[in-house]
C-alpha positions as CSV (number, residue, x, y, z in Angstrom):
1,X,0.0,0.0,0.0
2,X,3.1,2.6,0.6
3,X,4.5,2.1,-2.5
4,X,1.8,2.4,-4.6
5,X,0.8,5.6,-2.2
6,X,4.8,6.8,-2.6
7,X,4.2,5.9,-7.1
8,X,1.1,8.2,-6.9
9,X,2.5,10.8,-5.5
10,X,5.6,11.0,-7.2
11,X,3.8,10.2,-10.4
12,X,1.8,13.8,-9.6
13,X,4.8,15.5,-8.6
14,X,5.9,14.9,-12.2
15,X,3.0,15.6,-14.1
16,X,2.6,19.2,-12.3
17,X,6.0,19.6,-12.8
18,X,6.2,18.5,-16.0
19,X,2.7,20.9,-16.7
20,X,4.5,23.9,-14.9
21,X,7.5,24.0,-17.2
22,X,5.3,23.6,-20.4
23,X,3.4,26.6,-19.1
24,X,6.3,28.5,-19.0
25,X,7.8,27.1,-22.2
26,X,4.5,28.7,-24.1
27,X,4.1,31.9,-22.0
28,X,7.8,33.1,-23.2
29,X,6.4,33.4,-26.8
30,X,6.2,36.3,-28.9
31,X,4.6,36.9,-32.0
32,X,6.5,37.7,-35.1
33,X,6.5,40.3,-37.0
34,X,5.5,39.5,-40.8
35,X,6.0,41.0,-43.6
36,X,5.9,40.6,-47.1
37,X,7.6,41.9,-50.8
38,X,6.0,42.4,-54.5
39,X,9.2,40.6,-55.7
40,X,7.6,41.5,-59.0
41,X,8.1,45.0,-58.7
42,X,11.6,44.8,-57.4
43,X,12.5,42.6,-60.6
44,X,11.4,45.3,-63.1
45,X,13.4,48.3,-60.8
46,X,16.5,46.0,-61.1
47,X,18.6,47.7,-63.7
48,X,21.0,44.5,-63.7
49,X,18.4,42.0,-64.3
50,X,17.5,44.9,-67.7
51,X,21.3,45.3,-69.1
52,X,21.5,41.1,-69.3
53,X,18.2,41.4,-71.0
54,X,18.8,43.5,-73.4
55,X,22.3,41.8,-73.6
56,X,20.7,38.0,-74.0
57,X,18.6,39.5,-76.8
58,X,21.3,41.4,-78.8
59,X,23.4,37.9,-78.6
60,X,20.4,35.7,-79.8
61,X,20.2,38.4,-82.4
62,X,23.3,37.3,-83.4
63,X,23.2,34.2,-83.3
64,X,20.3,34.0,-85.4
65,X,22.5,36.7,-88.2
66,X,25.5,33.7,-87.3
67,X,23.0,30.7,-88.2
68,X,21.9,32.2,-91.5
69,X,25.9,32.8,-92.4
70,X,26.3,29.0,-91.1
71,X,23.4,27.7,-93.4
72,X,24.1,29.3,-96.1
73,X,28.2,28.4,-96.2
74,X,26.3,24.8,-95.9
75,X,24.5,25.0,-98.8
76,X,27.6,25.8,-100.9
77,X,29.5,22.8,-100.5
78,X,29.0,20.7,-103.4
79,X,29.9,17.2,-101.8
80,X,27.7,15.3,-98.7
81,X,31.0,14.7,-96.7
82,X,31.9,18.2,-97.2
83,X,28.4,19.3,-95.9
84,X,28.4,16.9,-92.9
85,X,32.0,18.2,-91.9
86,X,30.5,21.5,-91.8
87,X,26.9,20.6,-90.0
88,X,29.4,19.5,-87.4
89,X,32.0,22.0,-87.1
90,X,28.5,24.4,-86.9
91,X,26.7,22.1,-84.7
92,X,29.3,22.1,-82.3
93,X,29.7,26.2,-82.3
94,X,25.9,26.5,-81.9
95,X,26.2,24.5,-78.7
96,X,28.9,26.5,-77.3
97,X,26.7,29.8,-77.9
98,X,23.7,28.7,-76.6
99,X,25.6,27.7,-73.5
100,X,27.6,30.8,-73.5
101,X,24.7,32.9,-73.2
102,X,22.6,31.3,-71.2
103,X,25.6,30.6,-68.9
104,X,25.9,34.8,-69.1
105,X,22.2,35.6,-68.2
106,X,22.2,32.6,-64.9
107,X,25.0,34.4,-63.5
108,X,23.5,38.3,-64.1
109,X,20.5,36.5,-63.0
110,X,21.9,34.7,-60.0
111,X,23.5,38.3,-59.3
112,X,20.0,39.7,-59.3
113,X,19.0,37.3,-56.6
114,X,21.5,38.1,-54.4
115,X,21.0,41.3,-54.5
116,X,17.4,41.4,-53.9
117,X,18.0,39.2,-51.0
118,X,20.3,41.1,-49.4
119,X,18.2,44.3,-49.9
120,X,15.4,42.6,-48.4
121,X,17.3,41.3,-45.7
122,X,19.3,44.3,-44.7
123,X,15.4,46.5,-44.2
124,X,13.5,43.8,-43.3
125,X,16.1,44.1,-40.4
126,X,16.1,47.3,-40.1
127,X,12.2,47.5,-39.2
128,X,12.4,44.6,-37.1
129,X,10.5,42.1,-39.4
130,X,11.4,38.4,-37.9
131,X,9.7,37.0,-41.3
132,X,9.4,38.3,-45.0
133,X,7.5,36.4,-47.4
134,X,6.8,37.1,-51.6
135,X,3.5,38.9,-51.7
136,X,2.4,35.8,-54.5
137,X,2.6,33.3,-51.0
138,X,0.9,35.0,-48.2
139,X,-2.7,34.7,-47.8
140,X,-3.5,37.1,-45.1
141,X,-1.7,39.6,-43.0
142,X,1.7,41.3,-42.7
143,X,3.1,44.2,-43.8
144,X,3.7,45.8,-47.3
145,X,7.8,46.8,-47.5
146,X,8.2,46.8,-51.2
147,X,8.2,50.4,-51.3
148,X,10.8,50.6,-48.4
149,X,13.2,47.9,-50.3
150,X,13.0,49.4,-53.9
151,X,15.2,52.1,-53.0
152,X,17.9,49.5,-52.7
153,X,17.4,47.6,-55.9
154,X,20.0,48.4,-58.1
């Protein structure tokens, strides 16, 4: 009878203490601050992300001048082997632009991202935001900072 008296009272000992410190495990929180960004408009103030743009189309502009050149030194061989030497040689240098560029426009684009991330980062810090989300995924609530951030788009 005394130890199953002494097991219920320990046992109760541990469940208030264990409900005591959850108590004050859930009465230290504090709610965030949200806030949110029209990563939309910060793309089009991005001057950056507009150069390689305009850069990516002024290269597939030449390409396409560089492919009519390439077809039409094609068509003036006379002999197959002398064609499919030169499909090749052609192949292969259309590969290597098409990489080159779009290998050009990931990094000014990676560049981009950084940027915007560290913009967003560095006010959202600034205002004491504890969580920024893109305007496109948040539902309900938060705060507007696009205007705050596009001063530091560049």
């Amino acid at each position: 009878m005394k130890k199953s008296l002494l097991t219920l009272v320990l046992c109760s000992f541990a469940f208030g203490l264990g409900f005591g410190l959850n108590n004050i495990a859930f009465s230290d929180v504090q709610a965030s601050k949200v806030a949110y960004v029209n990563v939309g408009k910060l793309l089009s103030a991005s001057k950056v992300l507009k150069s390689a743009e305009e850069t990516r189309a002024k290269q597939t502009q030449n390409m396409l001048k560089w492919y009519d050149t390439a077809s039409a030194d094609i068509k003036k061989q006379s002999t197959a082997a002398g064609k499919q030497a030169l499909i090749k040689k052609y192949e292969a240098q259309l590969t290597q632009k098409k990489k080159s560029i779009r290998d050009d426009y990931a990094k000014k684009v990676n560049q981009v991202d950084n940027q915007l991330s560290e913009a967003v980062n560095q006010k959202a810090k600034a205002m004491g935001y504890d969580l920024v989300f893109r305007k496109d995924s948040l539902l309900f609530g938060g705060t507007d900072i696009t205007a705050s951030v596009l001063p530091l788009v560049k």
